[in-house]
BAGUFI-416491 format. One line per field, with one value per residue (C-alpha): residue in three letters; x, y, z. Coordinates in Angstrom, 2 decimals. Example, Ala and Ser with C-alpha at 12.3 -4.5 7.8 and 13.67 -1.06 7.14 Angstrom:
BEGIN
residuo (ALA|SER)
X (12.30|13.67)
Y (-4.50|-1.06)
Z (7.80|7.14)
END
This chain:
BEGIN
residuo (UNK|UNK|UNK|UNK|UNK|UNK|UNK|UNK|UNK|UNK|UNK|UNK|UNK|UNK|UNK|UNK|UNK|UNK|UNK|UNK|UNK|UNK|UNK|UNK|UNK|UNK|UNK|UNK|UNK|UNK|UNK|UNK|UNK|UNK|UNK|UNK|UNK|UNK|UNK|UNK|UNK|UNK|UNK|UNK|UNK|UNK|UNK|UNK|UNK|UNK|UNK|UNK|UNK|UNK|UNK|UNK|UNK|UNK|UNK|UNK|UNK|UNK|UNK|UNK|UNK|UNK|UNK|UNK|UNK|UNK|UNK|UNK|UNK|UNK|UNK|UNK|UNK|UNK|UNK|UNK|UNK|UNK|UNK|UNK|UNK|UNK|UNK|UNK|UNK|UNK|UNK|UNK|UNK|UNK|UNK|UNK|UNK|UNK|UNK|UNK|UNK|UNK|UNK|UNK|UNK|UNK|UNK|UNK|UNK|UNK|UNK|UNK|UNK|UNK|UNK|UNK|UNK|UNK|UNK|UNK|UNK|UNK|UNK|UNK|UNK|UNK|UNK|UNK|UNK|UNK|UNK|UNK|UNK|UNK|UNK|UNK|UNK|UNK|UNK|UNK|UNK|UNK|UNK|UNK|UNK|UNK|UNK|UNK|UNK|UNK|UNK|UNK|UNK|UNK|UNK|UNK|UNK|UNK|UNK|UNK|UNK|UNK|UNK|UNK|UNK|UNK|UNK|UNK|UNK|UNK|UNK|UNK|UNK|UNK|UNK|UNK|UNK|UNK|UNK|UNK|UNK|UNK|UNK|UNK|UNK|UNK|UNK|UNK|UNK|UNK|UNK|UNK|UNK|UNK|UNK|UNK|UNK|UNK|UNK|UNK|UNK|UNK|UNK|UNK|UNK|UNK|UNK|UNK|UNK|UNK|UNK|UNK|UNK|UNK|UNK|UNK|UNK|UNK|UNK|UNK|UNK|UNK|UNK|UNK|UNK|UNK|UNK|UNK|UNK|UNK|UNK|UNK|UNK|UNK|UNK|UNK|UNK|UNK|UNK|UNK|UNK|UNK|UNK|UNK|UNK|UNK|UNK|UNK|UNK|UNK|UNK|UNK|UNK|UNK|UNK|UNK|UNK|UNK|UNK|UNK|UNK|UNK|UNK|UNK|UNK|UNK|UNK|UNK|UNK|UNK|UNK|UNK|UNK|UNK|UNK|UNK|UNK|UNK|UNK|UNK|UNK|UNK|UNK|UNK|UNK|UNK|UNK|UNK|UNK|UNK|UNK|UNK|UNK|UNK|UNK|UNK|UNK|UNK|UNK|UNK|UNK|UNK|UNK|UNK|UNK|UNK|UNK|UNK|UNK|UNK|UNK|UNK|UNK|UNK|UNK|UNK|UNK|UNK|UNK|UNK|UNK|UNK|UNK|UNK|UNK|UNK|UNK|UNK|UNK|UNK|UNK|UNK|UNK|UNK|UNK|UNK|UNK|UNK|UNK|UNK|UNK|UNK|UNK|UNK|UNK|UNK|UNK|UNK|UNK|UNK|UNK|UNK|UNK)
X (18.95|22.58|22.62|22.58|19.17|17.97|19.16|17.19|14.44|14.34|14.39|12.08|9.70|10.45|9.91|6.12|5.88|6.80|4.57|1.50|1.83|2.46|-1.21|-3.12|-1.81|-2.94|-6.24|-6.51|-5.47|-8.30|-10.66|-10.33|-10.38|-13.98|-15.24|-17.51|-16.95|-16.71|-19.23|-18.09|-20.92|-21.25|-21.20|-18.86|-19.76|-18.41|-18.16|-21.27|-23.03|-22.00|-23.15|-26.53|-27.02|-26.15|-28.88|-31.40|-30.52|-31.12|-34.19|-35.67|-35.96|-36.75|-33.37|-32.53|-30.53|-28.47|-27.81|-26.26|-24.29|-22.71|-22.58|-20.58|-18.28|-17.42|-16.01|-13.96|-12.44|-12.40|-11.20|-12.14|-15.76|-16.18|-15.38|-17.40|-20.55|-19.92|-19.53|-22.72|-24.98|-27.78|-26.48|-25.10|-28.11|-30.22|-28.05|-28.17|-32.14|-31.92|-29.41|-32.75|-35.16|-37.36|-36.74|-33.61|-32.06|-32.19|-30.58|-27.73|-27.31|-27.06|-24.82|-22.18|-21.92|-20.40|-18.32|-16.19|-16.54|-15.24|-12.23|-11.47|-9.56|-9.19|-10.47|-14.18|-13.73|-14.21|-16.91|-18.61|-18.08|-19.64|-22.54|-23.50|-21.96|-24.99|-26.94|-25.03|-24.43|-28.01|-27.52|-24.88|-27.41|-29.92|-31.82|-30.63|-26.98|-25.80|-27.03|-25.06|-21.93|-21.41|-23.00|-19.60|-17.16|-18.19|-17.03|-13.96|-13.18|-13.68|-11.87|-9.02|-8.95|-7.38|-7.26|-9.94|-12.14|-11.80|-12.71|-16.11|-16.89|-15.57|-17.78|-20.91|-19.05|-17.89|-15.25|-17.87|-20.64|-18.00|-16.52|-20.17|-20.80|-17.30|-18.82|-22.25|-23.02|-23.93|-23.29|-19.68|-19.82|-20.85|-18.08|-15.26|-16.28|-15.84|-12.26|-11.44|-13.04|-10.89|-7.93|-8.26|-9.51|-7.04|-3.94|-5.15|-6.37|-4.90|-3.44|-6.27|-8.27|-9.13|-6.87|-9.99|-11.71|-8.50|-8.55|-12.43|-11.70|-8.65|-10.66|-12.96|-10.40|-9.59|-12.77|-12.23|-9.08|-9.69|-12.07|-10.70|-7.45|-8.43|-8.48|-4.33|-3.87|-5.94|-4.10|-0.94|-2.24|-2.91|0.34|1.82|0.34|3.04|0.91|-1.31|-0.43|-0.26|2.52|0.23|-2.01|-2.20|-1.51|1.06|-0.63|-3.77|-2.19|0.22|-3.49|-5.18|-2.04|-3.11|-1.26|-4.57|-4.78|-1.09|-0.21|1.93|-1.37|-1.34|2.46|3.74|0.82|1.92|5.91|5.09|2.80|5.37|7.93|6.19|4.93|8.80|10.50|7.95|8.03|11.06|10.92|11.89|8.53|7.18|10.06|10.62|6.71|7.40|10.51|9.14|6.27|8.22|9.62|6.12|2.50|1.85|4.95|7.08|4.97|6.78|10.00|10.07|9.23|11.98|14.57|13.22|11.93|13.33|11.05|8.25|9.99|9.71|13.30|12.96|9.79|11.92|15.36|12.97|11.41|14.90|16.24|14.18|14.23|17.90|18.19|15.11|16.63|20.40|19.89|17.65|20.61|23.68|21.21|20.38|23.90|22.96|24.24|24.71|22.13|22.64|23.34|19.59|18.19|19.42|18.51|14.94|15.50|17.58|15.20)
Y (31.88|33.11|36.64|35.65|33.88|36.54|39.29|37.05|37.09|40.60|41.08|39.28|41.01|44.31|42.59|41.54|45.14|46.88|44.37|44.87|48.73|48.96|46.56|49.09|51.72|50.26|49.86|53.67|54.50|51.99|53.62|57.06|56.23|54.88|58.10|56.42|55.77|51.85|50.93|47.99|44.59|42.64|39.98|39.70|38.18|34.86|33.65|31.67|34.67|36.54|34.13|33.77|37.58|37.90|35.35|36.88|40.53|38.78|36.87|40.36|39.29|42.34|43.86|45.97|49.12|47.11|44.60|46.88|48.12|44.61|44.28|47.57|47.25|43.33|44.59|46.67|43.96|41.29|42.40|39.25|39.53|41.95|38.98|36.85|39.06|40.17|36.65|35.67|35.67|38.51|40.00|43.27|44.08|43.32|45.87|48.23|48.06|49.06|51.58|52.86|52.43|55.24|54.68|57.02|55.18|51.79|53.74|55.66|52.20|50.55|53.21|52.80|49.19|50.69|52.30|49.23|47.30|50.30|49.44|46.19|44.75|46.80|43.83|44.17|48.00|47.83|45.79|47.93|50.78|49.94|48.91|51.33|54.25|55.70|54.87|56.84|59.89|60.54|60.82|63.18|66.11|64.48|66.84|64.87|65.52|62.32|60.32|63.10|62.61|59.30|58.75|61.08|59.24|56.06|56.80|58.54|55.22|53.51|56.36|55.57|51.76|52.26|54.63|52.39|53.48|57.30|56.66|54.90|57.85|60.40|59.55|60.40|63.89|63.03|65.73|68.32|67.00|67.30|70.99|71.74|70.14|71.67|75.39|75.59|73.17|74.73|71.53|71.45|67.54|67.21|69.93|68.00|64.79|66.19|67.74|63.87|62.35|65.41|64.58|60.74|61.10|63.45|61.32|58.59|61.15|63.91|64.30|62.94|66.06|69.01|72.04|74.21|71.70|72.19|75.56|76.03|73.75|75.58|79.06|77.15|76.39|80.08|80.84|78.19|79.05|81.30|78.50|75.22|73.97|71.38|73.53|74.08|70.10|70.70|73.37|71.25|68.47|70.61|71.88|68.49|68.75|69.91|71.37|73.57|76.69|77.77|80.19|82.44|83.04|84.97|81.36|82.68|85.92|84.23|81.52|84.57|86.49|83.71|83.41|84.56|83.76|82.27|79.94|79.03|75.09|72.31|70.69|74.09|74.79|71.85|72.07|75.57|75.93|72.73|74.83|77.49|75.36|73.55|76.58|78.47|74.97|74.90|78.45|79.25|82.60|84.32|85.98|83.16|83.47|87.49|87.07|85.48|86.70|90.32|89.65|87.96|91.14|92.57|91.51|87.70|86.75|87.70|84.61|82.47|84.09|83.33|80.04|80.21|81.33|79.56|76.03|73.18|74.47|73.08|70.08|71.53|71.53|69.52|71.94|74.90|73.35|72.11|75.88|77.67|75.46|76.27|79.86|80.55|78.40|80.58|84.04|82.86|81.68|84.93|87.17|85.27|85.85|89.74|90.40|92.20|91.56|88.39|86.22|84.81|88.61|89.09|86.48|87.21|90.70|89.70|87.86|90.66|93.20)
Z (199.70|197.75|196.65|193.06|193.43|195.42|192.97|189.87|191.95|192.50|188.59|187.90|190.81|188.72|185.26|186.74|188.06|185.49|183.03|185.11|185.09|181.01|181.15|183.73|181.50|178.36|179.48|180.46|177.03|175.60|177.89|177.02|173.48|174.35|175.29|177.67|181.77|182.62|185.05|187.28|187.01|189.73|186.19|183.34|180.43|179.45|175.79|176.01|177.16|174.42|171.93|173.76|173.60|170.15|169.16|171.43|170.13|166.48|167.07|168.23|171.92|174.08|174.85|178.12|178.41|181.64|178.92|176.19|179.22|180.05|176.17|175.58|177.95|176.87|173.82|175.00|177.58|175.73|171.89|170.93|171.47|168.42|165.93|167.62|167.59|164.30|163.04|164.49|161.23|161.96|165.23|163.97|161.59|164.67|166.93|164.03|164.17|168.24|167.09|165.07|167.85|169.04|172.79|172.57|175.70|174.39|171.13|172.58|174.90|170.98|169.27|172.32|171.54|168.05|169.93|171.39|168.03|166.46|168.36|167.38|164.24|160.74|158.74|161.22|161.62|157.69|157.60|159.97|158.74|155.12|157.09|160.15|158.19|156.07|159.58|162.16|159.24|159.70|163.60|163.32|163.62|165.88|168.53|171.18|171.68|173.74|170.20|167.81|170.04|170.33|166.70|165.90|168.30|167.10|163.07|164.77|165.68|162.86|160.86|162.68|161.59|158.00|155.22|153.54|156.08|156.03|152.06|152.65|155.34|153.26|149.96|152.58|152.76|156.74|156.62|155.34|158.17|160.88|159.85|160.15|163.60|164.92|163.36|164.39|166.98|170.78|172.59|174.46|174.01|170.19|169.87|171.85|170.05|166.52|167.43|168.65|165.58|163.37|164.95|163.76|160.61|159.30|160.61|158.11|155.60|155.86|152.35|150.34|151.20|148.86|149.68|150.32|152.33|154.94|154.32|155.61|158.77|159.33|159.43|162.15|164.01|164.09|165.55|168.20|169.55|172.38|173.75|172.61|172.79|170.81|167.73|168.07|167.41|164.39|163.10|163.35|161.33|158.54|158.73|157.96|154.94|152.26|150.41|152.53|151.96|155.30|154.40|152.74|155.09|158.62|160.50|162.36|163.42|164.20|166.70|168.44|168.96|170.33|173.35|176.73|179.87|181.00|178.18|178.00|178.78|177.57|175.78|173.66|173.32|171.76|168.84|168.31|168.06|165.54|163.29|163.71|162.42|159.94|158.09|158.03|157.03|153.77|153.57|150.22|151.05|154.44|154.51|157.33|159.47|159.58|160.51|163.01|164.44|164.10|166.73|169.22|171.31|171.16|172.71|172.67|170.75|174.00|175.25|173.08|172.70|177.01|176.19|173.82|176.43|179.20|177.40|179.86|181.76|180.38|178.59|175.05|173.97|170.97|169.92|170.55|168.80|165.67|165.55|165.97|163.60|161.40|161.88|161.92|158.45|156.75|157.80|157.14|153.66|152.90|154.21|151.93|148.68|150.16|151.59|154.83|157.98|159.76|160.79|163.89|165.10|163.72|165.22|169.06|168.79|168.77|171.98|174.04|173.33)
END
C-alpha cells in the first residue's frame, strides 16, 4: 500500500472515530436530559413490538411495570417510536389512564414513558402537552415524591419543545406551581427537578413573564443559594431579561454573600460574573458598577476580584473580559459626565489593594 492510500485511510479511520464519539456523546446528553438511569434488556423492542404494545396498552390488557420499562426506554432510543405510539389511535389516552392508576408503581412506570415522548418532535411534544398537561399539574404536589418529580421533569420537557408549549402550561399557572415546589418542598429530588424544569421553561419564556412573577422566583432563589447551585443559573436567566430590574435591587450583594470558598466552582462562577455583567451593562447609572467594584477588596468580593486577576485559571476569560468590559465602560462614562479622576486609575486601585 502507497503512502497516499495509506494516509486516506488513516483519515478516514479518524473521521469514523471522531463520528462515533460525537454519537456516544449525544446519547449521554439525551440521557441526562431523561432524568432517569437506562437499564440494559436482555430485549429491545422492534417496531412490531411497539405497535403490539400500544394496542394491548389501549385495549386495557393488563400492563407490567418490566413492560413500561422496555417501553420508556424505546423512546428514548428510537425517536421515532414516539410518532408511532402517538399515532396509534387510543394508545396515549390508554397510557394516560395507567398514568392515573392507583398502583403508584405501575403509575410512576407510566409518567416516565412521558418522559421520553416529551423528548421527541415539537409538532407531538404539542400535542402532548394539550393533553397530559391538566393530568400531570395535579401530580405536581402528590405525597409520593418519585410521582411529583418526574410529573415535573416530564412538563420540563415538554416546556422545552416550543414557546407554544410554555403557553398551554403557563395558562394552568406552571410558573406559579413550580416557584412554589422550588420554595416549600422538603424533597432534594422534587427540588432539583423544578430548578431543571425552571431552567427550560424560562429559556423559551423568559420574556413573556410578569415582572413580579420573576421577581418572587428570584427572591427564592436567594434563599437557595447557600445550598443550591442551581439557583445561580436561575438568577442569570432573569438577568437576560431587559427589563428586570435587577439593578434596583440587592442582586449583587446577595450573590457576593452567598460566596464561600467551600461553595466556589466553575458550575457557580460562570452564572455569576454573567449576572454581574448583565445587571451593570443595563444599569444607565454607575450605581451597579461602584456596587460592585466597592466590595471587591473586602470579604467575598476578594473571591471574585482573585478570580478576576487570576481567571485562566479556571477558563473564565470571556466571563471576566464581558464583566470588566462592562465595568470599566459604566465607571468611565460616569467619570467624563462627573469630571473626577480617571477611570482606569479607579478601576485598578480596587484590584491592588
Amino acid at each position: 500500500m502507497n503512502y497516499s492510500a495509506s494516509k486516506t485511510r488513516v483519515k478516514e479511520k479518524i473521521r469514523y472515530d471522531v463520528d462515533a464519539h460525537r454519537q456516544k456523546n449525544k446519547q449521554i446528553l439525551l440521557n441526562s436530559r431523561r432524568g432517569v438511569k437506562v437499564e440494559k434488556e436482555d430485549k429491545e423492542l422492534t417496531t412490531e413490538d411497539l405497535q403490539n404494545m400500544a394496542l394491548e396498552i389501549k385495549r386495557g390488557k393488563k400492563i407490567t411495570v418490566k413492560q413500561l420499562k422496555l417501553l420508556q426506554n424505546a423512546f428514548l432510543d428510537y425517536l421515532d417510536f414516539t410518532v408511532l405510539f402517538y399515532n396509534t389511535p387510543g394508545a396515549v389516552d390508554s397510557l394516560l389512564h395507567l398514568a392515573s392508576s392507583k398502583n403508584e408503581e405501575l403509575q410512576l412506570a407510566a409518567i416516565e414513558c412521558f418522559v421520553n415522548m416529551g423528548l421527541g418532535e415539537k409538532k407531538i411534544c404539542f400535542k402532548l402537552t394539550k393533553l397530559i398537561a391538566p393530568y400531570l399539574m395535579m401530580y405536581i404536589n402528590h405525597l409520593n415524591f418519585n410521582i411529583s418529580a418526574r410529573s415535573i421533569w416530564t412538563l420540563g420537557n415538554l416546556s422545552d419543545s416550543s414557546p407554544g408549549a410554555c403557553k398551554l402550561l403557563q395558562n394552568q399557572n406552571f410558573f406559579g406551581a413550580l416557584i412554589d415546589r422550588l420554595e416549600n418542598s422538603t424533597c432534594d429530588q422534587v427540588i432539583y427537578d423544578t430548578f431543571y424544569t425552571l431552567k427550560l421553561f424560562l429559556k423559551n419564556y423568559l420574556q413573556l413573564l410578569p415582572i413580579d412573577d420573576l421577581n418572587k422566583l428570584l427572591h427564592v432563589c436567594y434563599k437557595r443559594l447557600d445550598t443550591w447551585r442551581e439557583s445561580f443559573w436561575i438568577v442569570y436567566q432573569i438577568s437576560c431579561f431587559q427589563d428586570s430590574g435587577l439593578k434596583d435591587s440587592d442582586c449583587i450583594y446577595n450573590l457576593l454573600d452567598a460566596l464561600t470558598e467551600d461553595i466556589i466552582d466553575i458550575t457557580c462562577l460562570v452564572p455569576i460574573l454573567r449576572t454581574f455583567g448583565n445587571i451593570i451593562a443595563k444599569d444607565s447609572t454607575d450605581n451597579s458598577a461602584n456596587k460592585f467594584l466597592h466590595r471587591l477588596p473586602h470579604g467575598e468580593g476578594s473571591i471574585i476580584r482573585d478570580i478576576l486577576i487570576n481567571n485562566s485559571n479556571y477558563d473564565l476569560s470571556d466571563e471576566c473580559a464581558w464583566l470588566l468590559g462592562n465595568a470599566f465602560k459604566a465607571i468611565r462614562m460616569s467619570e467624563i459626565i462627573m469630571n473626577k479622576t480617571n477611570a482606569f486609575e479607579k478601576i485598578c486601585g480596587y484590584f491592588l489593594l
